[in-house]
N, C-alpha and C positions, 0 to 999 in steps of 0.2 A: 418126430416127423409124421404124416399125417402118410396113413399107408392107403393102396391102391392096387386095383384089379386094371391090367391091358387086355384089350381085343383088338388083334387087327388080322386079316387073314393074310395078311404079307409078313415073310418074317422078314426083308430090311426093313420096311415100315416100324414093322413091331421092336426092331431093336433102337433105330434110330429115334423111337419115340422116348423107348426106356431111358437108353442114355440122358435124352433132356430134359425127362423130370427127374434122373438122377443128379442134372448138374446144379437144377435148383437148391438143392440143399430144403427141400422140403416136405420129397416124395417118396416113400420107399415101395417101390414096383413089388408088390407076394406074391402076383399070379400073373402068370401069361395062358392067354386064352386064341386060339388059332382060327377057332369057331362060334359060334355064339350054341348057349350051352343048353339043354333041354331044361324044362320046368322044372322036372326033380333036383338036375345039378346046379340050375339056379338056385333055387332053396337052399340047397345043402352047402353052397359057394359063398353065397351070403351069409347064412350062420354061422359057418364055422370064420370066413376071413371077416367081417364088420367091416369093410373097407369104409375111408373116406371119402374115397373118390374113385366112380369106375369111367374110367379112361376109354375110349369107345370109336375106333376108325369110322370117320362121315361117310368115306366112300362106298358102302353099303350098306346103303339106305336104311335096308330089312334089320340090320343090327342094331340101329338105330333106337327104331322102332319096339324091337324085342327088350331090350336095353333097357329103356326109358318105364317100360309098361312091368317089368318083373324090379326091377330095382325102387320104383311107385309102391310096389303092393310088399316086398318083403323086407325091404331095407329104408324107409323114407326118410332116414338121417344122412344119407349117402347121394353125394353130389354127381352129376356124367357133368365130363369134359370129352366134347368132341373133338378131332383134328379131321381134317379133311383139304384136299386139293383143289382151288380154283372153286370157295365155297359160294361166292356172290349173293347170291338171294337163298342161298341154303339156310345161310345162318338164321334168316327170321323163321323158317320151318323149321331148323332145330329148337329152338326157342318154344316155339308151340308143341310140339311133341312132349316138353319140358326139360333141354336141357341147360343145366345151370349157363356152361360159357363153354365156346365153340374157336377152336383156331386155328389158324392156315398150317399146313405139313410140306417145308420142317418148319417149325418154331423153333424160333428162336428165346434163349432163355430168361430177358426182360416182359418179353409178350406171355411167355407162361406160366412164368411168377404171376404175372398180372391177373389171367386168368384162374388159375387156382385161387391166390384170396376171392374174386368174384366169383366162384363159383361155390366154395366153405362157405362165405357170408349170403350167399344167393339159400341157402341152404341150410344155414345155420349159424347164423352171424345176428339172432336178433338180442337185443337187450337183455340183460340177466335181471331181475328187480329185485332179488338181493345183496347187488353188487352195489358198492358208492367208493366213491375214488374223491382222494383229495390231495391238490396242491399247492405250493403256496405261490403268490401273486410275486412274492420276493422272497427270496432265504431268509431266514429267521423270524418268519409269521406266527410260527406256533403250529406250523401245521401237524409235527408228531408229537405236540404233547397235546393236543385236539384229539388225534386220532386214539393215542392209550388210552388217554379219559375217556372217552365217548366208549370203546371195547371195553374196558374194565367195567363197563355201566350198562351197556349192554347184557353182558352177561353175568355179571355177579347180581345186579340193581334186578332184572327184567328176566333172566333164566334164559339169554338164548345164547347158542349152539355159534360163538362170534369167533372169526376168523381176522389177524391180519395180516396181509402179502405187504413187507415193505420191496417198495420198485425202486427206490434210490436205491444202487446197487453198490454206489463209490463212499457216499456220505451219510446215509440212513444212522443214525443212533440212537435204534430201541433198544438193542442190546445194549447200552451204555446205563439209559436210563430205567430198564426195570431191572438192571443188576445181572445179566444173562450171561454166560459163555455159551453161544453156540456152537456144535459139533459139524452141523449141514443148516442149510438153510432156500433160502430163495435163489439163488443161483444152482443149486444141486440140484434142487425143484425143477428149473429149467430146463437143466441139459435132461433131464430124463423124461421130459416131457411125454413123449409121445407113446410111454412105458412106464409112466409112472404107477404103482400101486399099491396099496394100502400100507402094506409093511414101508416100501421104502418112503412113504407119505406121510409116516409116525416117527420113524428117525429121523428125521430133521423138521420136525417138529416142536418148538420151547414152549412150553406152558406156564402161564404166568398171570395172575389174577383172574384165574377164570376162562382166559382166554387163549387162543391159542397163534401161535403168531410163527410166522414164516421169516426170519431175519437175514438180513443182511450179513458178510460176515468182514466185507472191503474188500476181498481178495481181487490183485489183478491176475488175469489169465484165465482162462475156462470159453464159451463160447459168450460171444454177443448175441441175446436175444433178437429175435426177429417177431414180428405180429404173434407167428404160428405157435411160439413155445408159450405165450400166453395165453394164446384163443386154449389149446389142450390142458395147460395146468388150471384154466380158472371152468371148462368142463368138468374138470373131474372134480374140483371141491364146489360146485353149485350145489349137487343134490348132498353136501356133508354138513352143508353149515345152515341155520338161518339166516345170518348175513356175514358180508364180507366186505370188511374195508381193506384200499388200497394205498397205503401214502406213498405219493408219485413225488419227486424231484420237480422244479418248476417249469422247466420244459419239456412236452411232450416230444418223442422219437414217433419212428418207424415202430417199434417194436411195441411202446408203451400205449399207441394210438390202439391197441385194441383193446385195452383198459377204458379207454374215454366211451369209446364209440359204442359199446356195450354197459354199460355203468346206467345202473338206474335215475340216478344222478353223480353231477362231477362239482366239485365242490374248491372254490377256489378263494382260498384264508388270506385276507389283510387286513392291515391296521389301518389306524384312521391318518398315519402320515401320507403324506404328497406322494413323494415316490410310491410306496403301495398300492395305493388308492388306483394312481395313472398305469401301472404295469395290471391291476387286475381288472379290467379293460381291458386290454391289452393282450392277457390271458384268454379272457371270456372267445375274442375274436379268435383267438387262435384253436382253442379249441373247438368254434364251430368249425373252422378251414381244416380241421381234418376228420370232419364228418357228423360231430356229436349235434344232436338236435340242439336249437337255443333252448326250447322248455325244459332240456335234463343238466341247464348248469345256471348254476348257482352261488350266492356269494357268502363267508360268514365271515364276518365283522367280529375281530379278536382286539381282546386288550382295549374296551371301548371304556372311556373315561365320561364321565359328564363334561357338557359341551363338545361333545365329537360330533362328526356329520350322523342324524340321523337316518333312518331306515328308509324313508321315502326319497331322504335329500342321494343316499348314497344308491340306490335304485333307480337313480334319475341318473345318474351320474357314470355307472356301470352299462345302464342299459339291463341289466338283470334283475331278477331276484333274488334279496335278502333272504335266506333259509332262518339265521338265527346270527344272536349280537352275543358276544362273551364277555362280563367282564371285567377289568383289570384287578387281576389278586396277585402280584407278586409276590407276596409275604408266603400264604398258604401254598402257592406252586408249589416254590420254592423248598419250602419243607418236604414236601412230598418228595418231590426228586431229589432231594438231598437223604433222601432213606430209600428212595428205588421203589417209590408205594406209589399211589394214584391219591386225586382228590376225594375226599369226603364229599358227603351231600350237607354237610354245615355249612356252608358258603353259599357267597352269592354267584360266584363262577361255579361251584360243583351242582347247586339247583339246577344251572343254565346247561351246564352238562347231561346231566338227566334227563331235562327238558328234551334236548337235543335231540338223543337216545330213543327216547319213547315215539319221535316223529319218527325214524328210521323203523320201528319196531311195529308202529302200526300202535301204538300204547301210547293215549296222551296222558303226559303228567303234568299237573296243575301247581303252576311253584306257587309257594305261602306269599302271601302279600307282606308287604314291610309290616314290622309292629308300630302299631301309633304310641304317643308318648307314653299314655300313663302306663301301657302294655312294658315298656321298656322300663319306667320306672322301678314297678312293682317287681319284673323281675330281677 
């Protein structure tokens, strides 16, 4: 839960407020404040509570005001939500003063949901650039053995510091294929979100080729994610990792949209069959329709055979951007995951893999060109 400081000098106000960001299921009220608080108890209010969001009655002006100008100067990670009565043209001079989003009193708990995301993302909703998210156009793209290859290469090939959150929470099978029994995972992650810390961020934790990975474990029962349990658990692992891939399920939710919408890019894996091809289009739209810029998504072309649609034909055809083409090794996959290992860089898919890697890393790797004959002969 994303926690929060109230001011209102009415205490029904101040309760009736509380109750409704209690009922959101997103806010937990720390402090009730009657007055608006002198310079030194602002300091000391702010450091010690960090809030998310300080909550702030419209109908006094002067709080407003005071508000906006000490929460600017000691807190500037922390969002003001206003309420106020009969605000008419208040709301654009709330806005100027700075605050994130302003709402009629009572609010109602659709309108303040609404408000609090717009006011976190007014605030702190921009892009992570070590974040990339990928899903696939249709179930069985390849999209998690993309994602293990690419992190195993990542970090064992390239030395970085790689994280992965699986978000398919029903079907995900990492732990299947790097051989894992997880203890906790991504949904434990979750629910603790908004408390999550180091210790409990290491047990449930699997470590596996280098990498460290967040898993799934199927269980039904625990909470359903909303926006907010992600917007907090992928705050707290941005400043742990050097990057962080996401493998998403093929349709994006309510909850998982704030994987897209923050993702340095989003990365959406099909083959060069029919049905793929037309659902990742399909994809692409959808993901802009829940906010993600068209220049942060992208398409890669898995399991590509000679004579498949090429890279301009299928950038034509998308409407997007070709990131990168994989491809087709079943032989060597298949070995790999049949030992719970990752691809070698002896392949023509493991080069592609690496390739991959080093564009995410800021590290370009130059793959060997084919050997010409006599090259192959002699060896």
């Amino acid at each position: 839960m994303f926690e929060a400081v109230l001011l209102s000098a009415d205490p029904v106000r101040r309760r009736i407020m509380q109750e409704a960001l209690r009922e959101t299921g997103q806010v937990s009220v720390n402090r009730l404040l009657d007055s608006v608080p002198t310079t030194y108890e602002f300091a000391r209010l702010l450091n010690i509570a960090q809030p998310d969001l300080f909550v702030v009655d419209y109908d006094n002006a002067t709080s407003i005001a005071a508000v906006v100008s000490n929460v600017l100067e000691r807190s500037p990670s922390t969002a003001v939500l206003a309420f106020g009565s009969g605000l008419g043209d208040a709301q654009e001079t709330a806005h100027k003063l700075g605050v994130e989003a302003v709402v009629p009193y009572p609010a109602d708990v659709p309108t303040l949901v609404a408000a609090i995301d717009r006011a976190i993302h007014e605030k702190k909703g921009e892009s992570i650039d070590n974040l990339y998210a990928f899903l696939p156009a249709k179930a069985g793209c390849g999209t998690s053995t993309l994602v293990l290859n690419t992190a195993a290469r990542l970090a064992g090939s390239l030395g970085k510091r790689t994280l992965v959150l699986e978000a398919d929470l029903r079907s995900g099978a990492l732990d299947i294929m790097i051989g894992a029994s997880p203890t906790g995972g991504s949904q434990q992650v979750l629910e603790l979100a908004g408390q999550i810390d180091t210790f409990q961020w290491e047990n449930n934790i699997t470590r596996a080729h280098e990498v460290d990975f967040l898993l799934t474990r199927r269980e039904a029962g625990g909470i359903i994610p909303d926006w907010h349990h992600y917007h907090q658990v992928l705050d707290f692992a941005r400043p742990k990792y050097d990057i962080i891939l996401v493998d998403l399920p093929e349709l994006v939710n309510p909850a998982t949209v704030e994987i897209v919408r923050r993702a340095a890019s989003t990365f959406v894996i099909c083959t060069a069959e029919i049905a793929p091809l037309k659902l990742a289009k399909l994809r692409c739209e959808e993901i802009a329709l829940w906010g993600a810029p068209k220049s942060r998504i992208n398409i890669l072309l898995n399991r590509s055979q000679p004579g498949d649609m090429g890279v301009e034909e299928l950038k034509a055809y998308t409407g997007q951007d070709v990131a990168a083409v994989f491809p087709n090794d079943y032989k060597n996959l298949r070995e790999a995951m049949n030992h719970g290992s990752v691809l070698t860089v002896n392949s023509a898919l493991g080069q592609a893999v690496l390739a991959f890697a080093g564009q995410l890393a800021g590290t370009p790797i130059v793959q060997p060109k084919p050997a010409g004959l006599l090259r192959r002969l002699f060896r």
